[in-house]
C-alpha positions as CSV (number, residue, x, y, z in Angstrom):
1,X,-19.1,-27.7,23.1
2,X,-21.5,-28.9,20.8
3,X,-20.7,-26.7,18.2
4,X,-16.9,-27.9,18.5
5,X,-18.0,-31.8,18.8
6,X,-19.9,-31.3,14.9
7,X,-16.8,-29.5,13.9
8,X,-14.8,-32.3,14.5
9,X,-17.2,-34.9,13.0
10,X,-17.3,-33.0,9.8
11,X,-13.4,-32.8,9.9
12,X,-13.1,-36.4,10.2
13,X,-16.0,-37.1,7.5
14,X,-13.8,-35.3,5.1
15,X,-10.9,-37.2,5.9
16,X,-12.3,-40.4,5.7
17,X,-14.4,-39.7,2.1
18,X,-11.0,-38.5,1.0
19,X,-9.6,-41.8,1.5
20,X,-11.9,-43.7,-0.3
21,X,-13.5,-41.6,-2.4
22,X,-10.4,-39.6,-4.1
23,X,-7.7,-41.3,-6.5
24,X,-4.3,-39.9,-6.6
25,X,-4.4,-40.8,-10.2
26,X,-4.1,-38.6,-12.8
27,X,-7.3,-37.5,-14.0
28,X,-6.1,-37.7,-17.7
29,X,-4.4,-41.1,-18.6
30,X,-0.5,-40.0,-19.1
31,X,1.5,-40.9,-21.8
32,X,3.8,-43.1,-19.8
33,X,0.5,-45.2,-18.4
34,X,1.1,-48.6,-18.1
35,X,-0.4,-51.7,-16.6
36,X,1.3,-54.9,-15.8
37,X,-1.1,-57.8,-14.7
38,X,0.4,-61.2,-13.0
39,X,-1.3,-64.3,-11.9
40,X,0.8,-67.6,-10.8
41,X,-0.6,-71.2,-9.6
42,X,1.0,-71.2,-6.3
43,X,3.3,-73.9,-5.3
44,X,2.5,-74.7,-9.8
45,X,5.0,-73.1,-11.8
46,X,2.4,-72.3,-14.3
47,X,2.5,-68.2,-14.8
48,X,0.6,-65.9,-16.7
49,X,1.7,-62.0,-17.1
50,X,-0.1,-59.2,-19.1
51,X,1.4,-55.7,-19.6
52,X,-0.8,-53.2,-22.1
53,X,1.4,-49.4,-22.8
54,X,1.5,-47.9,-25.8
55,X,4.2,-48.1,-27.0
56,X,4.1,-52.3,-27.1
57,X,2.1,-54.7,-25.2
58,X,2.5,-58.3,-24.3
59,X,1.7,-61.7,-23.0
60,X,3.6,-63.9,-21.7
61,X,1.9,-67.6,-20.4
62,X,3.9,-70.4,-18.8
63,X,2.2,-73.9,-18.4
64,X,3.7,-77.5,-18.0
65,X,7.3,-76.0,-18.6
66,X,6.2,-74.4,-22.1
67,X,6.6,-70.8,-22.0
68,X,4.6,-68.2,-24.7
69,X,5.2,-64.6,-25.8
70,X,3.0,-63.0,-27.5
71,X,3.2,-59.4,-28.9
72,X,0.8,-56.9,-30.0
73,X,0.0,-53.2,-30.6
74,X,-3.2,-52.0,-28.5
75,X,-5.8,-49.6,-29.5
76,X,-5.8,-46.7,-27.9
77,X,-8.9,-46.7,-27.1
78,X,-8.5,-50.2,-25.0
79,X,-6.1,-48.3,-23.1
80,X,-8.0,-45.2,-22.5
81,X,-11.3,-47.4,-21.1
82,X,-8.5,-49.7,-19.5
83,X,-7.0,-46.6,-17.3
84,X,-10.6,-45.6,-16.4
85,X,-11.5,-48.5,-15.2
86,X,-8.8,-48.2,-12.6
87,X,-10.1,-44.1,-12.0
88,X,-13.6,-45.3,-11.4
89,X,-12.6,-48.3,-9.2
90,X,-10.0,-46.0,-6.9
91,X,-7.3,-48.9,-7.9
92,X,-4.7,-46.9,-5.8
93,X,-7.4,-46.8,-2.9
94,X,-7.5,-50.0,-2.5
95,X,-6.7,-51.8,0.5
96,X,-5.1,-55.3,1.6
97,X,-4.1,-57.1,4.3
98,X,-1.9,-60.0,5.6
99,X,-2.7,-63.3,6.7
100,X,-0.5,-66.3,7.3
101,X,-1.5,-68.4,4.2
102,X,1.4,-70.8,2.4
103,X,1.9,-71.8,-1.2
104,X,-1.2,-69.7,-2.5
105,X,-1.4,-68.3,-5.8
106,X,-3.3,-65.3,-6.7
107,X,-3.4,-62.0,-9.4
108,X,-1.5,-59.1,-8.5
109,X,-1.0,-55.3,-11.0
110,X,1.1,-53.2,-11.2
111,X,0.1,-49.7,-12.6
112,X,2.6,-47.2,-13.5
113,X,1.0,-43.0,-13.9
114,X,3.3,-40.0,-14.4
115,X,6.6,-42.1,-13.5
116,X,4.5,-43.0,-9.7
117,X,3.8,-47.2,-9.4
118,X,0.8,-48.6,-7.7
119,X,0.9,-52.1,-6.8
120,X,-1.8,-54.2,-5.4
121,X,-1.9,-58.1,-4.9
122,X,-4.5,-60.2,-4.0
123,X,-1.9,-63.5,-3.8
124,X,0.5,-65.6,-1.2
125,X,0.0,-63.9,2.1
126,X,-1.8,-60.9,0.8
127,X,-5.6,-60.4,0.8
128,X,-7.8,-57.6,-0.7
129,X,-9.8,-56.4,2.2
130,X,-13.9,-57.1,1.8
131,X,-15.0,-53.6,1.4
132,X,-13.2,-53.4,-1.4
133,X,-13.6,-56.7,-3.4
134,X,-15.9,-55.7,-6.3
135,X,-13.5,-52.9,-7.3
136,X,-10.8,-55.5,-7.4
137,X,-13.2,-57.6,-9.2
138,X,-14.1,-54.6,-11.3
139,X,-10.6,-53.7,-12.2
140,X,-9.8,-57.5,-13.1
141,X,-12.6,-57.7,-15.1
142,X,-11.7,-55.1,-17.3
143,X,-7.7,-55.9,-17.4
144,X,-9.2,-59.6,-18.7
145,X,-11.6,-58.0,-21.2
146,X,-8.8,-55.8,-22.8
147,X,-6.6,-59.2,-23.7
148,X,-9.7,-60.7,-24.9
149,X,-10.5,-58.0,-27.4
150,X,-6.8,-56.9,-28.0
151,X,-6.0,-60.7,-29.3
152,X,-8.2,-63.3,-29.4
153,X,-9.0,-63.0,-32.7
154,X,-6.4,-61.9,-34.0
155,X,-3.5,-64.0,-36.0
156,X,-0.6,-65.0,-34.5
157,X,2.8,-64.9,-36.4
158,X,5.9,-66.6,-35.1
159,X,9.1,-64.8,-34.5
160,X,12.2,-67.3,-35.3
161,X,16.2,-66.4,-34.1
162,X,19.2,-68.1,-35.4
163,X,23.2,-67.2,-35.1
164,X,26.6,-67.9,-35.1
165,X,29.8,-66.9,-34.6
166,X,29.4,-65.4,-31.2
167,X,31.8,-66.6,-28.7
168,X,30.5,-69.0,-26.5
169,X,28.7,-69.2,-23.8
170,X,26.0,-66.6,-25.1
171,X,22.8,-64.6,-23.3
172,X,20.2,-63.6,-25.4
173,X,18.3,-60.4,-24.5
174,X,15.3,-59.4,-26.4
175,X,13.1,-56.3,-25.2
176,X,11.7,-52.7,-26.5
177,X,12.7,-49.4,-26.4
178,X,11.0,-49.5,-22.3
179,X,10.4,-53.2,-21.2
180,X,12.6,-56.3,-21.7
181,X,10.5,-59.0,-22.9
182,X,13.2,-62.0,-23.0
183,X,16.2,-62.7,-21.3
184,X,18.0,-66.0,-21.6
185,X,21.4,-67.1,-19.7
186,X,23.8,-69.2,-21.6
187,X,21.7,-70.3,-24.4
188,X,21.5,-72.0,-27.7
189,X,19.4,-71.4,-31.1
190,X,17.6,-74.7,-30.8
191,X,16.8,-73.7,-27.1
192,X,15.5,-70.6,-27.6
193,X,13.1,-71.8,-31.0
194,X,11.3,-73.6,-28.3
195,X,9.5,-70.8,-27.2
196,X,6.7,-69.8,-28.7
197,X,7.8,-65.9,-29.5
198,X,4.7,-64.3,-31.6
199,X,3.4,-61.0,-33.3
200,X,0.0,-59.5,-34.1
201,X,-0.4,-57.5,-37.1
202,X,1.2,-54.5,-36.2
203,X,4.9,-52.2,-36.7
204,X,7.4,-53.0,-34.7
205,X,10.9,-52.4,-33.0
206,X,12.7,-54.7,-30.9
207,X,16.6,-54.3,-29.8
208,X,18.5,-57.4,-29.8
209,X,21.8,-57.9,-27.7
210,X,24.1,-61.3,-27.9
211,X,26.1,-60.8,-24.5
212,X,29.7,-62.8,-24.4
213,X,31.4,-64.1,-21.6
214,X,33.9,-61.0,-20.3
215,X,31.5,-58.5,-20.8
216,X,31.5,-58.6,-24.5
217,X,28.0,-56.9,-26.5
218,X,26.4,-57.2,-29.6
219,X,23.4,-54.8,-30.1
220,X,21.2,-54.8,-32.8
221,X,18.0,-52.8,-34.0
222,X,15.3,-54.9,-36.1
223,X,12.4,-53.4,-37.4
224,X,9.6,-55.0,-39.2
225,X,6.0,-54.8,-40.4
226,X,3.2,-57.8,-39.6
227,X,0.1,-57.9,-41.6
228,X,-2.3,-60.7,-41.0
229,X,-1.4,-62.7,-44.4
230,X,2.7,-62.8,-43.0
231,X,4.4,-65.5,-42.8
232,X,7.2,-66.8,-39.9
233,X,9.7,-63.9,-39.1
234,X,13.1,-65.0,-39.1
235,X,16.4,-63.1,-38.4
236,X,20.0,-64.5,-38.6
237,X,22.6,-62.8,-36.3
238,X,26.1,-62.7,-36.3
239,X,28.6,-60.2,-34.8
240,X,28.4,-58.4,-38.3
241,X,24.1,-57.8,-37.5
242,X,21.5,-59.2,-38.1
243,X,19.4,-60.7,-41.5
244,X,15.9,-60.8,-42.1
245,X,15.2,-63.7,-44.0
């Protein structure tokens, strides 16, 4: 009996170091790795979302109605201590619960591994549970740390859109090869130069599509190079393509 009492303590200390103490993240970071990092004010419309991948990363901020996109290339090495941060802190692992709590603002990621997505939130009616605050804190730390050093000093370049011709009402869709980073419904050059759309130095692809009323598309590839001494980058569209100018 005894002997069958320790056997079952043992299994059950096994499962429950397994819980906390293995990730079902890849050991390796994969190339599809990606991290997507939101904070909003609540019942303030104020937003802030960071998303680092290799391919392209981005900011986007949103304050007092004024929204902000920034763009950038990150180093790979960034990345690579980004993704072990999550590793070392058992981001999957951790664990949240609910509590009735209205209008409250908060940070929640999004982590995306071998085409698998992990989310966790620590916002509106969700709460990180206490054992596992400083590896939230951890992982947060690091996400922050990688935007400081991926463009805080670096120089920001403005991206500028014009066109004409397209029939009218027109959406506006701006994104990547694997993330849309602008979408805008029935809207007008002078609308859209109100955002502030930026580029660090860096190579870069973006695929531009004018969509008219009755389904009607216009899609457009524009590449271009940033350096820090660039000026503005400005493209004119019309359903012929699009001008760098």
């Amino acid at each position: 009996m005894n002997r069958l009492l320790k056997n079952c303590l043992f299994l059950i200390s096994i499962q429950i170091f397994s819980t906390f103490c293995l990730s079902a993240l890849p050991k390796e970071m994969p190339a599809d790795f990606y991290l997507e990092f939101h904070r909003d004010g609540g019942m303030r419309p104020d937003h802030t979302e960071f998303y680092f991948s290799k391919e392209l990363s981005h900011i986007k901020e949103k304050k007092d109605q004024k929204e902000e996109i920034l763009c950038f290339k990150i180093d790979p090495g960034l990345l690579q201590n980004l993704y072990s941060s999550l590793l070392k802190n058992r981001f999957d692992r951790i664990e949240t619960r609910k509590e009735m709590i209205y209008d409250r603002g908060g940070e929640s990621v999004q982590v995306g591994a071998n085409r698998e997505t992990y989310n966790k939130s620590d916002s509106g009616m969700t709460l990180i549970q206490p054992h596992w605050k400083s590896n939230w804190k951890n992982v947060l730390e690091e996400i922050k740390k990688t935007k400081h050093l991926s463009v805080d000093d670096s120089p920001k370049i403005r991206f500028s859109l014009t066109w004409k011709d397209f029939g009218e009402p027109v959406s506006l869709y701006i994104g990547s090869e694997k993330r849309t980073l602008s979408y805008h419904y029935h809207v007008q050059p002078s609308h859209f130069n109100e955002i502030g759309f930026y580029f660090s130095p860096g190579n870069y692809k973006l695929r531009l599509e004018f969509h008219e009323d009755k389904a009607k598309f216009h899609k457009y590839d524009v590449e271009f190079e940033i350096d820090r001494d660039s000026k503005e980058v400005s493209f004119h569209c019309s359903p012929t393509g699009c001008v760098r100018f």
